[in-house]
N, C-alpha and C positions, 0 to 999 in steps of 0.2 A: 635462556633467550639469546645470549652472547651465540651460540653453537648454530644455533638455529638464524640468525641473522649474518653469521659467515656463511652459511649454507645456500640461503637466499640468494645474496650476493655473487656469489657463484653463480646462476644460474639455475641452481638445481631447483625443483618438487617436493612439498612435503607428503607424505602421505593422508591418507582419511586420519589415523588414529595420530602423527602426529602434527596436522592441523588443528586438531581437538583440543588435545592435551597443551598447545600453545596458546591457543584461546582461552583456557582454563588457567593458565597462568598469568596471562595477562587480567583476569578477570581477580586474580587473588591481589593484585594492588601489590607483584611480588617486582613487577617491570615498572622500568621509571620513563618516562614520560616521553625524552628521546626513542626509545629502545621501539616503543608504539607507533611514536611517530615515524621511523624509519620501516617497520613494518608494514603501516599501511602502504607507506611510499611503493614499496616493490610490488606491489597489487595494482597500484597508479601506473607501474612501469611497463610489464607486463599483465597477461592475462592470468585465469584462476584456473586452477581445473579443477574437473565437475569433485575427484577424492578430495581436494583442499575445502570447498564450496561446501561439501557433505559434511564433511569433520567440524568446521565452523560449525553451522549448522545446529548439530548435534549436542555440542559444547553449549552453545545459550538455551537448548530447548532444556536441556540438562540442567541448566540453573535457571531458569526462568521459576516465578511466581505462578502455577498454572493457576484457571480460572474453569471453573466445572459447567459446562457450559451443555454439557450430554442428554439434558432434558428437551433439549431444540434442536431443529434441524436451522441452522448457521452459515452467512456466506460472510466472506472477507471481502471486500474490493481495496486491492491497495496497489498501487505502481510502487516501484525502486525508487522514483525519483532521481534525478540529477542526468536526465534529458538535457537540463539547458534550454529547454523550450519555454520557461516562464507564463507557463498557464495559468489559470484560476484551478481552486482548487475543485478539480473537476469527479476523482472517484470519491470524496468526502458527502459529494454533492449529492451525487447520483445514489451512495449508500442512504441519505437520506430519498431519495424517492423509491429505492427498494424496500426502504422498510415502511414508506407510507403504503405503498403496494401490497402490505399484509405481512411480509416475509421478516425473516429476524436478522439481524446483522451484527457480526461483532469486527466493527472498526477499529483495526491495527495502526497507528501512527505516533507520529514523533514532530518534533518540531521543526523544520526545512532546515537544511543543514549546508547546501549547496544548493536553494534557491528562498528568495523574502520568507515566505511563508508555507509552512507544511502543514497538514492536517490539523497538528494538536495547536499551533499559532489560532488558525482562527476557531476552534472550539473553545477553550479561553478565552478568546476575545467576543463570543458570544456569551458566554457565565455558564458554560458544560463545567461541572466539578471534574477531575480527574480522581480517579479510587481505583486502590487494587480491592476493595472490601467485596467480598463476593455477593452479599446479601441488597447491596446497593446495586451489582452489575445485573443481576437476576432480575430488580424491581425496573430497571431500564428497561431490558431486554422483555420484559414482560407488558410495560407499559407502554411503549415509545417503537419497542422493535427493533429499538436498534441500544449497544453498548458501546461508549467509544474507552479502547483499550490505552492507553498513552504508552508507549512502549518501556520510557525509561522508570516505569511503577514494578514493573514484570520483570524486569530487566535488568536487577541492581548489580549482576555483572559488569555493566557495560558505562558503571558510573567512571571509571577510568578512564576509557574514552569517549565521550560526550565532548569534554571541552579540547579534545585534542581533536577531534571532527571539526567544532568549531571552528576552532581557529584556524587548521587548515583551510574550511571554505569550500570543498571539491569533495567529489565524490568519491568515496571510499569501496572495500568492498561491502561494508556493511549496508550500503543501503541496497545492495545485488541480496543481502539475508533478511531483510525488511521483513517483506510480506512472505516470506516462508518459518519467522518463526512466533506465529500468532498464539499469544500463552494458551488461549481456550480452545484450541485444535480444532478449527471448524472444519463441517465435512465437505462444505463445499469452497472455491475459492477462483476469483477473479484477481489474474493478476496480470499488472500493465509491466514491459520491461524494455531498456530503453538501446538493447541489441539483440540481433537477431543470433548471435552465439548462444548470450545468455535465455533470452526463448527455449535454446533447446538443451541448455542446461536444466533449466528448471523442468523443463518436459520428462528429461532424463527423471529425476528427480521424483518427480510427483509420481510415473510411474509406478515406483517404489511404495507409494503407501493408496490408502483405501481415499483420495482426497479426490472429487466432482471437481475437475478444472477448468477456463479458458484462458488459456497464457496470448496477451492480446502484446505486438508489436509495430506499432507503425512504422513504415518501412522509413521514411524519414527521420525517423530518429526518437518516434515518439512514443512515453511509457503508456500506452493508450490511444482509442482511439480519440481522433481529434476532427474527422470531417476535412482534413486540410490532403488526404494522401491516402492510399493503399494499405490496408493494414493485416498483418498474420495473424490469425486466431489457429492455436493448438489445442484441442480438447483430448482430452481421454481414448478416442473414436476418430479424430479427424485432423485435419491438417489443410485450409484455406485460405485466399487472399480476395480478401474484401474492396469494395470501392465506395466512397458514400454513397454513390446510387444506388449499388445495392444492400446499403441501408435505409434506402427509400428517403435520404437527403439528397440536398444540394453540395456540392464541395462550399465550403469559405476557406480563410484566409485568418493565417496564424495570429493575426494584427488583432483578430475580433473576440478569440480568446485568450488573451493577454491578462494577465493577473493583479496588475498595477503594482505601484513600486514600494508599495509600504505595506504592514500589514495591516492595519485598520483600509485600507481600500481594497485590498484580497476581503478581507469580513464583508465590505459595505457589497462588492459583487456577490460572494457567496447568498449573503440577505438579499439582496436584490431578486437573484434568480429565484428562491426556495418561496419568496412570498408574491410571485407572480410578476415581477418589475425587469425578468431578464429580457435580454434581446435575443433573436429570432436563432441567432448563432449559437449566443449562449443555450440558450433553453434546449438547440440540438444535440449539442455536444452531451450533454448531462444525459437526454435522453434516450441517446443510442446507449451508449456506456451503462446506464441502470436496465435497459432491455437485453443486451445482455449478459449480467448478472439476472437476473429471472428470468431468462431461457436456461442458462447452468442451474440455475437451485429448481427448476417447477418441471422441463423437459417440454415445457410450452414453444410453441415457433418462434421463430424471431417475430414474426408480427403479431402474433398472438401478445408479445410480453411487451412489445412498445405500445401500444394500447394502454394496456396493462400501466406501464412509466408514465406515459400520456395523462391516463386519469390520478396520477398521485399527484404530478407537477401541477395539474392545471386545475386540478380540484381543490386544492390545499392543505392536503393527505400530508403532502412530504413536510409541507412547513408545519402541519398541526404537532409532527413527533418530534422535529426539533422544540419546539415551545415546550411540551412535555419534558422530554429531554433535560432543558432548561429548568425548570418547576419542579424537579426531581433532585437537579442539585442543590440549588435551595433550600429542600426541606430536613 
């Protein structure tokens, strides 16, 4: 690590293969705590390139827990995280109304690390069990539609850096590897990112394997869209820039989806929205964002699959698989 952190330092590039193998060391609990924390630093300081990005990458799917997930056809909705925009948790939200929507979902997340509350903060705080037990992930996915993955169960690499993420407070590159290293390899995959560099990194990237994508950026800065701006969707096939009109909304105002300052009030929003108590903003946001994720898994229109969001949100689809979800830990 000493070599490789003079190297940094310098200026210089790692390659794929030794991005990887640095990862892999860090992951053997062989680097002490500085060595990590200065590492991330230079990824803070400068940018990643796509061979460093890949190598990473490769290195956690490499040690990851995987989860046999091949009997379903599976979407992910996950952003990076660490926008800065202090949303609700909005793709958590929306995976729940794709999976009331019929379809099955294996939710990738972790605890907010450089904002209140992340995905796994408020599943938690609703009583979701966390489990890498595959028998339990299956009876989810079977029952409810949806699985939520907690990353650091999958991930016991990454137990070294968790509290040094922590404590720094700021975005790393890890959360740029988030939602690309989902242990149950779904086929399809919605993902929010929170620059437009990285966008086409991960485009790069997906390229590369057999994965159904829509790599979503708001040109404002946001890992998702939000109704507040312009945003870039990348698919497989296409390359566009969106307006909320022509998601058949109105624009709002970043103020309106705001995530509150603790995380029992991210929960009490989250609850609010899923069992019908959202506001008009709220309930838009979620719904564009879950339509499409089911135009990427179904090949339905876009207004075909907000419908589609429409009737999970408003019917009480999406809240009945959280309660299952819930009722499932439980037992």
């Amino acid at each position: 690590m000493k070599n490789i952190l003079n190297r940094l330092i310098n200026h210089e590039i790692l390659s794929k293969e030794e991005a990887k193998s640095t990862l892999m060391e860090i992951s053997t609990g062989t680097c002490n705590s500085h060595q990590i924390a200065a590492f991330l630093t230079v990824y803070m300081m400068r940018n990643i390139t796509i061979d460093e990005l890949s190598g990473f990458r490769e290195a956690l799917l490499e040690l990851c827990i995987p989860v046999d997930f091949s009997a379903y056809e599976t979407i992910d909705l996950c952003g990076t995280g660490g926008d800065g925009k202090d949303t609700f948790n909005i793709s958590t939200l929306s995976s729940f109304i794709v999976a009331g929507a019929g379809y099955k979902v294996a939710k990738h997340g972790n605890y907010g690390v450089s904002s209140i509350s992340g995905s796994s903060n408020v599943m938690e705080q609703m009583g979701v069990k966390f489990s890498n037990d595959q028998d339990f992930l299956s009876r989810c996915i079977e029952e409810a539609n949806i699985a939520i993955l907690h990353a650091p169960l999958f991930h016991p690499a990454m137990k070294n850096v968790g509290p040094i993420r922590k404590e720094l407070g700021v975005k790393t590159f890890f959360n740029m590897l988030g939602p690309m290293v989902n242990p149950s390899f779904p086929k399809f995959q919605m993902v929010g990112v929170f620059s437009l560099e990285l966008a086409r990194m991960y485009a790069y990237l997906y390229q590369k394997t057999d994965t159904k994508y829509a790599i979503l950026h708001g040109l404002e800065g946001f890992d998702e869209v939000s109704l507040t701006d312009s945003v870039k969707i990348i698919t497989n096939q296409t390359e566009s820039i969106s307006s909320p009109s022509e998601f058949l909304f109105d624009a709002i105002q970043l103020q309106e989806i705001k995530g509150g300052t603790t995380i029992e009030e991210a929960a009490k929003i989250f609850y609010d929205v899923l069992s019908g108590k959202g506001s008009a903003a709220q309930n838009n946001v979620v719904l564009v964002n879950a339509a499409l994720a089911i135009q990427t898994i179904s090949g339905l229109s876009y207004t075909e699959a907000l419908e589609k969001a429409k009737d999970s949100l408003f019917s009480t689809k999406a809240f009945q698989q959280l309660n299952k979800l819930i009722q499932l830990s439980k037992s």
